[in-house]
Structures are given as C-alpha cells and as structure tokens.
C-alpha positions as CSV (number, residue, x, y, z in Angstrom):
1,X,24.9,-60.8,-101.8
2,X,26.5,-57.8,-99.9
3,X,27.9,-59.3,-96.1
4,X,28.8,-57.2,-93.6
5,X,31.9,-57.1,-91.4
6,X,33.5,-55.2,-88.8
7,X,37.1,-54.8,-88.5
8,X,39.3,-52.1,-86.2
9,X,41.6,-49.3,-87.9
10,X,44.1,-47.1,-85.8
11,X,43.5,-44.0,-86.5
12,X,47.6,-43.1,-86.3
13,X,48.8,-45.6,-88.6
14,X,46.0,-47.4,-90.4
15,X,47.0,-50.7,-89.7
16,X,43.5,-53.0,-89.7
17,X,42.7,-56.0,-87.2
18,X,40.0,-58.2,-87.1
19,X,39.3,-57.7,-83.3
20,X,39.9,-54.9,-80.8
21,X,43.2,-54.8,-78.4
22,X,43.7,-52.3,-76.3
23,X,47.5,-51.4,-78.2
24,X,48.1,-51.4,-81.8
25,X,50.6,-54.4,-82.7
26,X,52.2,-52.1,-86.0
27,X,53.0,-48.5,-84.4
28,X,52.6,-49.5,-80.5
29,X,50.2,-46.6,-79.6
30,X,47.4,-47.6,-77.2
31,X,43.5,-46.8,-77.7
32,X,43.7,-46.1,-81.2
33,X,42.3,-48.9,-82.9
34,X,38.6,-47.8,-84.2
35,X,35.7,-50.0,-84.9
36,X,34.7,-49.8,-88.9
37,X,31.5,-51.6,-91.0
38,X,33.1,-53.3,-94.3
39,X,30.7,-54.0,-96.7
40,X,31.9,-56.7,-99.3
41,X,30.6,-58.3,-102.3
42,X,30.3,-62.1,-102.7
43,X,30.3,-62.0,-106.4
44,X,32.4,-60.0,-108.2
45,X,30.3,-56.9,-110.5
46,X,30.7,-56.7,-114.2
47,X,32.2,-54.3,-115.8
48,X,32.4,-53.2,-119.7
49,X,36.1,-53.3,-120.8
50,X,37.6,-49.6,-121.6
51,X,39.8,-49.6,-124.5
52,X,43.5,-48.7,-124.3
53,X,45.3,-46.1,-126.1
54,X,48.3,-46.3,-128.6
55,X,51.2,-44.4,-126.6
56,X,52.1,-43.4,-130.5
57,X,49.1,-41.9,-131.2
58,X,49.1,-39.2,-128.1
59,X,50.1,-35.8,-128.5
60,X,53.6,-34.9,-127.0
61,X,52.6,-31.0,-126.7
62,X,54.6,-30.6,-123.5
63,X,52.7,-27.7,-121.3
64,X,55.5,-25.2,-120.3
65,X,56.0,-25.5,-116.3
66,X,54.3,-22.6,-114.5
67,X,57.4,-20.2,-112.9
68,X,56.9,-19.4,-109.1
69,X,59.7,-16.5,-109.3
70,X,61.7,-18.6,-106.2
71,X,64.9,-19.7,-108.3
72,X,65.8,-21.9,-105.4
73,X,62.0,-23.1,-105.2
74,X,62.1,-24.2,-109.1
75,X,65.3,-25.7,-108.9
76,X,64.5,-28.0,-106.4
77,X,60.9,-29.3,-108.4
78,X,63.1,-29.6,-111.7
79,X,62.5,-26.4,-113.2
80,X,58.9,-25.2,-112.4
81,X,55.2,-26.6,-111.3
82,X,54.2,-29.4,-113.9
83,X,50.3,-28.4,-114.8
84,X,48.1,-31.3,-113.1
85,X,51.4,-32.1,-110.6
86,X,50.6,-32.7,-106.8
87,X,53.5,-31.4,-104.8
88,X,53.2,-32.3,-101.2
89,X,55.0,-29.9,-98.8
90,X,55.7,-31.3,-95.3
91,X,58.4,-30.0,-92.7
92,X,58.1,-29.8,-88.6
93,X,55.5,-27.1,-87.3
94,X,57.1,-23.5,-86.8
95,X,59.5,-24.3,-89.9
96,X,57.6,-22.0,-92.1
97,X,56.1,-24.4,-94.7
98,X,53.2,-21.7,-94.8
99,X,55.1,-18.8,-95.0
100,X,56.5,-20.5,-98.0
101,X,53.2,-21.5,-99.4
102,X,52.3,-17.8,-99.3
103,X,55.0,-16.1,-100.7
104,X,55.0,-18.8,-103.8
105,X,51.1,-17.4,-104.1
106,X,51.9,-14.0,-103.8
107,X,54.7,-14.4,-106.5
108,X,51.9,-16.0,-108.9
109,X,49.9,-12.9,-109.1
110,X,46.7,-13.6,-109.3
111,X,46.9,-17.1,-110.9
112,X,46.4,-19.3,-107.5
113,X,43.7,-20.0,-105.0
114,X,45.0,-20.3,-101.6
115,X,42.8,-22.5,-99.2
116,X,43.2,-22.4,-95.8
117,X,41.9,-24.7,-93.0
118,X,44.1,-23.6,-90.4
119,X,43.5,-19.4,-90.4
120,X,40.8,-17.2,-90.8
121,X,41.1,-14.3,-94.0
122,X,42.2,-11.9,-91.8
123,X,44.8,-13.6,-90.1
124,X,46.3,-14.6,-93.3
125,X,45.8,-10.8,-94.4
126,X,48.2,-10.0,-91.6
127,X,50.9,-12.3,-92.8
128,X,50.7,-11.4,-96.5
129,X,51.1,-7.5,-95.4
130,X,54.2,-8.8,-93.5
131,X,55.3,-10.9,-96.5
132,X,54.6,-8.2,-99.1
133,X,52.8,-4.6,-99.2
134,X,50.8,-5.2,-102.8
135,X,49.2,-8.5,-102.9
136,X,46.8,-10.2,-105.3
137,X,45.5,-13.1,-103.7
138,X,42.2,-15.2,-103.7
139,X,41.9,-16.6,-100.2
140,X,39.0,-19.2,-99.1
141,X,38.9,-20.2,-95.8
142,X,37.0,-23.8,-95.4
143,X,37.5,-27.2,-93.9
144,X,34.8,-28.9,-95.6
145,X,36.5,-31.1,-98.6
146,X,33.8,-31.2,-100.8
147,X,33.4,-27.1,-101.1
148,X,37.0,-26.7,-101.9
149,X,36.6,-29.3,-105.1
150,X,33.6,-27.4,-105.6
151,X,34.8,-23.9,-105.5
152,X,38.2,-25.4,-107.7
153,X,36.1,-26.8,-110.1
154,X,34.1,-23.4,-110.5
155,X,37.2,-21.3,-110.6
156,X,39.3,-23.7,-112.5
157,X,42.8,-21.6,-111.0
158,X,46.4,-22.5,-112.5
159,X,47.6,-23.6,-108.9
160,X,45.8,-24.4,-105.6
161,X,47.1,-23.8,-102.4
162,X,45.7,-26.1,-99.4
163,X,46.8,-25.7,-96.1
164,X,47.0,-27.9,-94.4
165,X,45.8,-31.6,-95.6
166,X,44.9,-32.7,-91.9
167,X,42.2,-30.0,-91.7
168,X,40.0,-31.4,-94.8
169,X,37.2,-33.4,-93.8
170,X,34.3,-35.0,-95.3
171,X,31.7,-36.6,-94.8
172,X,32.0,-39.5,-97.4
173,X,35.1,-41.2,-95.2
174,X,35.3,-42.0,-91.3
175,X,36.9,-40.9,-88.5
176,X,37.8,-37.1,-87.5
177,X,39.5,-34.5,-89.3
178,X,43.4,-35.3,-89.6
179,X,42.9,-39.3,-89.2
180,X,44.6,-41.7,-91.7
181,X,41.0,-42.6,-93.5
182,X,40.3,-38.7,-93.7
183,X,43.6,-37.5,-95.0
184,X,44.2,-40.4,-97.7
185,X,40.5,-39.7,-98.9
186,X,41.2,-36.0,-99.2
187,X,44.6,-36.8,-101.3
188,X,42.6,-39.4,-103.2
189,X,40.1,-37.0,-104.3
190,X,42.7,-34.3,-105.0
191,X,44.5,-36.0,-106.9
192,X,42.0,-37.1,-109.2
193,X,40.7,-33.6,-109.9
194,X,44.2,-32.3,-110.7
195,X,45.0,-35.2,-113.2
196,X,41.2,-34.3,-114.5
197,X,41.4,-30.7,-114.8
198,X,45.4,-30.3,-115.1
199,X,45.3,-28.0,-112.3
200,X,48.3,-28.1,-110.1
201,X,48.1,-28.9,-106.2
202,X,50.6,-27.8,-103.3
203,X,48.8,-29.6,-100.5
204,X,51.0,-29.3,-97.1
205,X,51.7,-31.7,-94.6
206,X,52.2,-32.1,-90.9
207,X,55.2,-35.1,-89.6
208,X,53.8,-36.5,-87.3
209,X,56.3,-37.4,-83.8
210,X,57.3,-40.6,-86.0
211,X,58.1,-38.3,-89.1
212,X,55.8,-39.3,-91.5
213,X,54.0,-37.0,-93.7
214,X,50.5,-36.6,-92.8
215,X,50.4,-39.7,-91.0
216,X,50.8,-43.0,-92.9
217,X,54.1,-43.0,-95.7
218,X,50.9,-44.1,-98.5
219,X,50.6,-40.4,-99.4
220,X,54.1,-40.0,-100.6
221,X,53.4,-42.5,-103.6
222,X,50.2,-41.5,-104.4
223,X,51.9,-37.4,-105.1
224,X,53.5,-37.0,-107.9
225,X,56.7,-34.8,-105.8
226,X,57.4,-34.9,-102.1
227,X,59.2,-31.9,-100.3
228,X,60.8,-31.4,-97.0
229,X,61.5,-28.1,-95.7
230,X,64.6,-28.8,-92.5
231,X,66.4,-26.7,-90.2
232,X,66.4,-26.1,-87.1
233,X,63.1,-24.2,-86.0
234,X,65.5,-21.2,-83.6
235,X,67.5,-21.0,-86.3
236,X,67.8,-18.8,-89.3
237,X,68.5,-21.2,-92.5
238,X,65.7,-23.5,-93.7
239,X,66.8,-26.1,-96.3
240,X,64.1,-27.6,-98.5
241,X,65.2,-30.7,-99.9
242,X,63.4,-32.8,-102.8
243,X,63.1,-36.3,-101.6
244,X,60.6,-37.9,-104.8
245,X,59.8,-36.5,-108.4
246,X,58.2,-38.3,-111.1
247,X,59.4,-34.4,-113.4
248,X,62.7,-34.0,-112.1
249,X,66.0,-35.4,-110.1
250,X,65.9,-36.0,-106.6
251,X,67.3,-35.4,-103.7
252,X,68.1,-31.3,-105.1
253,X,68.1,-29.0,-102.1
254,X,67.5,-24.9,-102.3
255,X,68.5,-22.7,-99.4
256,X,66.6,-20.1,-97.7
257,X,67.0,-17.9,-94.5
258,X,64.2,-17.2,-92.3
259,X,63.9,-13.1,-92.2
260,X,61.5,-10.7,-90.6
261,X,60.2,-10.4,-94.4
262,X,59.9,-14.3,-94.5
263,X,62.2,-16.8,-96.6
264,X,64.7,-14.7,-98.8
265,X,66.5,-16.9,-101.0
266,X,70.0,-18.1,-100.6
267,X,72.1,-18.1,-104.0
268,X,75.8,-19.0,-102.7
269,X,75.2,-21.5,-99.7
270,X,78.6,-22.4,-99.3
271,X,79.8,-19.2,-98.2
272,X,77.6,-19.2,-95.6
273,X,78.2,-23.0,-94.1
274,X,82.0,-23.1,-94.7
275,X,82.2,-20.1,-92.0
276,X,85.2,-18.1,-93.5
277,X,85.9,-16.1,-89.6
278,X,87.2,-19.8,-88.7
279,X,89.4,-20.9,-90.8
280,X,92.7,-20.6,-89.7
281,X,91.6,-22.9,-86.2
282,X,93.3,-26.2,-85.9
283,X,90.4,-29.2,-86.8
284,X,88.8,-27.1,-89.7
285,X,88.7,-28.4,-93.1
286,X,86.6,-27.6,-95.9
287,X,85.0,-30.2,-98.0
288,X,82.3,-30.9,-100.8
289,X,79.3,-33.0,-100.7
290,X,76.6,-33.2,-103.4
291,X,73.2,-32.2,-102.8
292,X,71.3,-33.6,-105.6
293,X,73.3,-31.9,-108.8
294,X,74.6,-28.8,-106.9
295,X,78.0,-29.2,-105.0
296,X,77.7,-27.5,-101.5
297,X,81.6,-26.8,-99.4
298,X,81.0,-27.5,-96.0
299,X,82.9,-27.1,-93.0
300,X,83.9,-29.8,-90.9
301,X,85.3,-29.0,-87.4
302,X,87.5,-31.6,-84.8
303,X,88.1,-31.6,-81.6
304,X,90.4,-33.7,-79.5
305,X,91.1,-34.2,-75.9
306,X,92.4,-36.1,-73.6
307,X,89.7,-38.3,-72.0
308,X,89.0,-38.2,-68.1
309,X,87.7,-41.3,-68.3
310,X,88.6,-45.1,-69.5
311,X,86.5,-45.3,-72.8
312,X,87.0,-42.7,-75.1
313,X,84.0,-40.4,-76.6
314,X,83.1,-40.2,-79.7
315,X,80.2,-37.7,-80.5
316,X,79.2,-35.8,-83.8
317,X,76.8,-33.3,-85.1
318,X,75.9,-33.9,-88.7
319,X,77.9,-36.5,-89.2
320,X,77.6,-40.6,-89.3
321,X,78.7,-42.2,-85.5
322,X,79.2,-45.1,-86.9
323,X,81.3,-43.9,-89.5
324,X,83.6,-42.0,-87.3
325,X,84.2,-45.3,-85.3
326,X,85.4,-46.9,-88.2
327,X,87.6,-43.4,-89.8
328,X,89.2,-43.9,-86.1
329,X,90.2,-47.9,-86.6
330,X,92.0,-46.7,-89.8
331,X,93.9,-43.6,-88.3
332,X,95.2,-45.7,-85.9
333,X,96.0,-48.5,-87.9
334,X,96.8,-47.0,-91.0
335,X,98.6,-43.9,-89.8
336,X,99.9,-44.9,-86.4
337,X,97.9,-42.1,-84.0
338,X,97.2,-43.1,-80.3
339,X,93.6,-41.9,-80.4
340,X,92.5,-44.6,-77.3
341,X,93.1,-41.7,-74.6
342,X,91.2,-39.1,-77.1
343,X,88.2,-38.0,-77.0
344,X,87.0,-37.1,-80.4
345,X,84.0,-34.4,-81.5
346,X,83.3,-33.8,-84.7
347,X,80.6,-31.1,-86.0
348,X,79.4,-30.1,-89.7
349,X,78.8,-26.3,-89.6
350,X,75.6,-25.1,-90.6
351,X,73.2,-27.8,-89.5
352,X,73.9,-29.9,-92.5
353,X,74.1,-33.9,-92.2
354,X,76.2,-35.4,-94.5
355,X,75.4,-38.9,-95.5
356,X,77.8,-39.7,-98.7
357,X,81.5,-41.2,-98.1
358,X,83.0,-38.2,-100.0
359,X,83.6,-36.3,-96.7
360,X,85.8,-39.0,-95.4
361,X,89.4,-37.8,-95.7
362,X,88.3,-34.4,-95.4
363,X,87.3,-35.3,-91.8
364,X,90.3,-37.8,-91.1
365,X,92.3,-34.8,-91.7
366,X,90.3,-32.6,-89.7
367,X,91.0,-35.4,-86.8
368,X,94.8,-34.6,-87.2
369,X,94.4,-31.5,-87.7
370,X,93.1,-31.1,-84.0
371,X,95.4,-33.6,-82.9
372,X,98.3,-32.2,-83.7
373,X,97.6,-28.5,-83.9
374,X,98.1,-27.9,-87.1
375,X,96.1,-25.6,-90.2
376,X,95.0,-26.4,-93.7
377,X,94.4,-22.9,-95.1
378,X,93.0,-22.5,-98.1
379,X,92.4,-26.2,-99.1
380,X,89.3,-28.4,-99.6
381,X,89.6,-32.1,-99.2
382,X,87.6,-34.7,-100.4
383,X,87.7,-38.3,-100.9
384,X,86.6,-42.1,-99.7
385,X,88.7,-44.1,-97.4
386,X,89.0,-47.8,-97.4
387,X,90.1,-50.0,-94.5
388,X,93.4,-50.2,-96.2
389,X,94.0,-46.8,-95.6
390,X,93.7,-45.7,-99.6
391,X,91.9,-43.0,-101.0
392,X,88.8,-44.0,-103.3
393,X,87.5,-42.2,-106.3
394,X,84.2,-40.2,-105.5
395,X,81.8,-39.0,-108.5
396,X,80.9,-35.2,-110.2
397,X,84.7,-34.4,-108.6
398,X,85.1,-31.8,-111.5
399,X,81.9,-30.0,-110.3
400,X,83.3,-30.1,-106.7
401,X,86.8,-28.6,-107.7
402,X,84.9,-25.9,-110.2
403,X,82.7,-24.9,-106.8
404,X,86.1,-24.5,-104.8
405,X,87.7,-22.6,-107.5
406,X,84.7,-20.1,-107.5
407,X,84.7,-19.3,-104.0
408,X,88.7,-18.4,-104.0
409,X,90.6,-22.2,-102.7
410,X,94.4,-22.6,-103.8
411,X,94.5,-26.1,-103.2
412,X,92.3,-28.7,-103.5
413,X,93.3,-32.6,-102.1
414,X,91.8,-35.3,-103.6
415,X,91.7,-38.9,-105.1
416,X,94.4,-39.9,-107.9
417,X,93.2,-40.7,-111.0
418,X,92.0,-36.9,-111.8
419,X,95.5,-35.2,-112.2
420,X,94.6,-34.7,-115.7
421,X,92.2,-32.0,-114.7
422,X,93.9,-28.9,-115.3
423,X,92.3,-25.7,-113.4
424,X,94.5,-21.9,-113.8
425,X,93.8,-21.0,-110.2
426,X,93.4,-24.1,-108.0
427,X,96.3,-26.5,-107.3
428,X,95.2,-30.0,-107.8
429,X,97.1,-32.7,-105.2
430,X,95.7,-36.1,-106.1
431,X,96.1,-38.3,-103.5
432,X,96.3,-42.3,-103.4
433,X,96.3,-43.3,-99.6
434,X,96.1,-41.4,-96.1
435,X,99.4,-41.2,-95.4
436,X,100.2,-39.0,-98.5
437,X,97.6,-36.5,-97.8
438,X,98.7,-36.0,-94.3
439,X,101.8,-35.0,-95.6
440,X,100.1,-31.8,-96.3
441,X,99.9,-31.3,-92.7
C-alpha cells in the first residue's frame, strides 16, 4: 500500500529534511527549504529480470568524432564531440559561453539545432550576423522541456545546442524553472535521449555564487564531459579548461581571445602570457607549467620592498599563499636572505593560477631576482624545492624544454638528473639544490 509523506527540499542545494526550519543546515541560505509529497511503496514491485550482454559479442565500430572546426575546442574534448556524449558547458555570466556555443553551431553547418531558452530568434539573429555574415542555423526558441525532446526526436540533428539548462521546465518535476529538482530532471531526461538516439548534447550551465554548475555538483557525474570557460570577464583572454571526460584526458585547456568578431582561437599561448616587452625587469622569470598534455611558459614577476610595518606582506596573484610562505622559510634558511623586513608580491602574468610545484624555483629565483636587482634573460626555470633547499625532479620536462626551445630560450635551469638531454639550441643547466641555481644570478 502506497503511504504518503511530506519532507522539505531547498531549492539551492537539494539537501532534504524531514521538518521545516527557517535556514538550511547544508548550504546556510535562509527560506529555501520547500514543502514536497513523497509517495513510497510498502512492498517492493516485481520486476522481470533483463538479460545481460557478452561485452565480446558487441560490435567495436567506433563512430568517428563529429569535428567542430575550433582546433583549440577539439583539443580540449579529446579530439572531437563523441556521438551520444553530453558535454556540459558552464563558466560565470558575461564570459561568453554563448557566444561559444554559437560559433561551434555556425561552424557545423547545418548539422545542429540550437535551442534557446534565454533569447528570442531575432536576438540570436543579431549575434550570428555579428559572429558571421553566411549562416546556416536551425534556431528554436522554447522553455518548455518536453517540446524540445519532442522537436529533437522529430528532427533527429547530429548535435543539439541548449542554452541554458536553468531555463527548461516541466511539468513532470516540482519547483520553478532553474531549481535543483527542475534542472536534474531536465539533465536526467537529456541524457537518456542522447544515449537513446546517439545524438550529442552541449547543454550550458550557470555557477551559481558558490560555483557550482547549475546548482548542485550531481550534474557533473551524471555528463559524460564537464567544461569551464575562465577569465576574467573585462578582460580579453578566455581559457576553457576540461575538468571531467569519460573520451579524453583531463584537465587540457584551449585558449581563446574575446574579439569584436567573438572568440578567435589562440594557437601559441605562451607568447602572449610570458610578456616579451618585460623581460629584461629585475623579478621576471619565465617558467613552464603543464596544462593537461600541452606545456604553457609563463611569466612570473617579484617584487620586494622594504616593509613600513612590523609583519611583512606577502600577497600573490595566481599563485599559492601558502606556498610562498613556505618558498620564503627555505630562502632564508637555505640561502641565507633577510627577507623579515621585505615585503614580498608575487604575480603570474596573464591571469593564469598555477597549482603544480614545478614553478617553485622559477619563482624563488624570481624573489632574488627582485631582491637583488638582478636579470635572467633569456632563461626558463623550472623545478620543485624541498625544505632542504634541493631541487626535485618534475614530470614531461622534455616537453617543457622542447616548448622553450620553440619560442627562442638560450638557457633553460632545471633539476639534475636530465643532463643527458641533448637540445642544438638551448643550453641545459641541471641543477641539484638552490644555491647552485642562484649562481646564475
């Protein structure tokens, strides 16, 4: 026999209570806790066993990925849209995850149904005229869920195209359009028609103030390939970065810059982040971080000053805090600098935010650089640094020194244990602790 119970769901995080409070306990927002009938069975139904299938016996006729045209777009999804993939796009708003939505559907030709819940036709016929003079686009404008699945089903296109997820709604779920029961409904039922029909979804999302996707983090594991487009939103360079792919790596990142024609693609970042006008200033040193498999040369600048007041500063952009406490301890342990009247800046050109240890040396170096007035030209630095003031191995270091050698660096300092690397145009000085590579100084 069916039995009847109410519970309360907030409608920001979709955490359920048994009884109403004024605040939700799991994301602290107040008034968001909606009432909810849940009907539930005492005994369980019967159900007629399905039979599995031999993993042997099924076809491996791999479907070609579908090419967007973006080289930087199909790098970063491992080579192309998998038919009967959902990709969800999500990025801050104003960062121009629908300008790239519409340029990847005007690329197609013809081949992809663009739904919007967010514009009108003719609104979106101004942007594509912008974007692009010829166009070939089929456009629907609709909110209601179940005439999208019903217009996909009847077209049956290569690609859809929904923007945004927050504006579905139907009537089969509760609460309003862009609520955490609406949204995981809508990606529920899109995701079962795709797998159906092999038809390939790009649904975007919003982040939310907390920065989650769409709302709760639950629709990241139930897409098959999560993308973030970052930058900042007044500035020109937009970074989209691949954070989950069940037909790829991860983490891969493709550049773009925000023009008056919309994103044109970026196909030598690192001459644009290392900042080649600056490189003869004390505190500059280039180094190389990995962004998925591509090796990107940064530019890490230092400043130092004397402090005006009794506890130092320490402040970075793009870099770890935490981490620049600790490359402090060891400069001034390890190789004897009064940094305790210094106040200490440290900023990654380009908006980037480096996260792996790699860039260590490269900005202890840039610290005495600043410190004692002094220029590394033409070098790129790399390498870990251990408490004991040594200089650890870091990984793909051939495919860092073959990115420096590209771009036109003489030198390039980094961990011993490589000297065997031979290179015609790049000096290699491998390095075992601190104190050796701020010889180069």
């Amino acid at each position: 026999m069916a039995k009847i119970s109410t519970i309360f769901v907030c409608s920001n995080c979709g955490f359920k209570m048994p009884r109403w409070q004024g605040k939700c306990p799991n994301c602290g927002e107040w008034n968001t806790l909606e009432e909810q009938k849940q009907i539930s069975n005492s005994q369980f139904p019967i159900s007629k066993a399905t039979v599995p299938v031999q993993l042997g016996e099924v076809e491996s006729g791999a479907q070609p990925r579908i090419m967007t045209g973006m080289g930087e777009f199909d790098g970063v999804i491992g080579g192309g849209i998998v038919p009967g993939s959902l990709i969800l796009l999500g990025g801050d708003p104003g960062i121009g995850k629908s300008t790239l939505a519409l340029q990847i559907s005007m690329r197609l030709d013809g081949s992809v149904l663009y739904v919007s819940g967010e514009e009108s036709v003719h609104q979106i016929k101004l942007r594509a005229s912008r974007l692009s003079k010829d166009h070939q686009l089929e456009v629907l404008a609709e909110t209601g869920l179940n005439a999208v699945l019903a217009t996909v089903e009847a077209k049956h296109p290569p690609v859809v195209i929904i923007d945004s997820i927050q504006t579905m709604y139907s009537e089969e779920a509760s609460g309003v359009a862009g609520g955490v029961a609406q949204v995981t409904n809508a990606v529920q039922r899109v995701m079962r028609l795709a797998k159906q029909l092999h038809i390939s979804f790009i649904i975007i999302g919003h982040v939310t103030k907390e920065g989650y996707l769409a709302g709760p983090k639950t629709l990241e594991h139930m897409v098959d390939t999560v993308l973030y487009l970052e930058g900042e939103r007044f500035a020109s360079f937009r970074i989209l970065r691949c954070v989950k792919n069940r037909f790829g790596t991860t983490n891969e990142v493709g550049v773009f810059e925000m023009l008056k024609e919309g994103l044109a693609e970026v196909k030598n970042p690192s001459r644009i982040f290392i900042g080649e006008e600056q490189l003869s200033a004390s505190g500059n040193v280039i180094t190389s971080v990995m962004e998925g498999s591509r090796a990107l040369l940064l530019e890490i600048q230092a400043l130092t000053s004397v402090t005006s007041f009794g506890y130092p500063k320490r402040t970075t952009a793009g870099f770890d805090a935490n981490r620049l406490q600790l490359l402090t301890a060891i400069l001034s342990k390890r190789a004897g600098l009064n940094l305790s009247n210094q106040d200490i800046y440290i900023n990654v050109v380009g908006g980037i935010k480096i996260a792996e240890p790699a860039a260590d040396l490269a900005v202890a170096l840039s610290i005495v650089s600043s410190l004692k007035d002094a220029t590394l030209d033409g070098t790129v630095v790399m390498g870990e640094l251990g408490l004991s003031g040594e200089v650890r191995f870091v990984p793909n270091l051939e495919q860092r020194i073959r990115e420096a050698e590209k771009l036109g660096f003489k030198r390039v300092i980094c961990p011993r244990g490589k000297a065997s690397f031979k290179t015609g145009r790049t000096e290699i000085l491998p390095v075992r602790t601190l104190a050796e590579a701020m010889k180069v100084l």
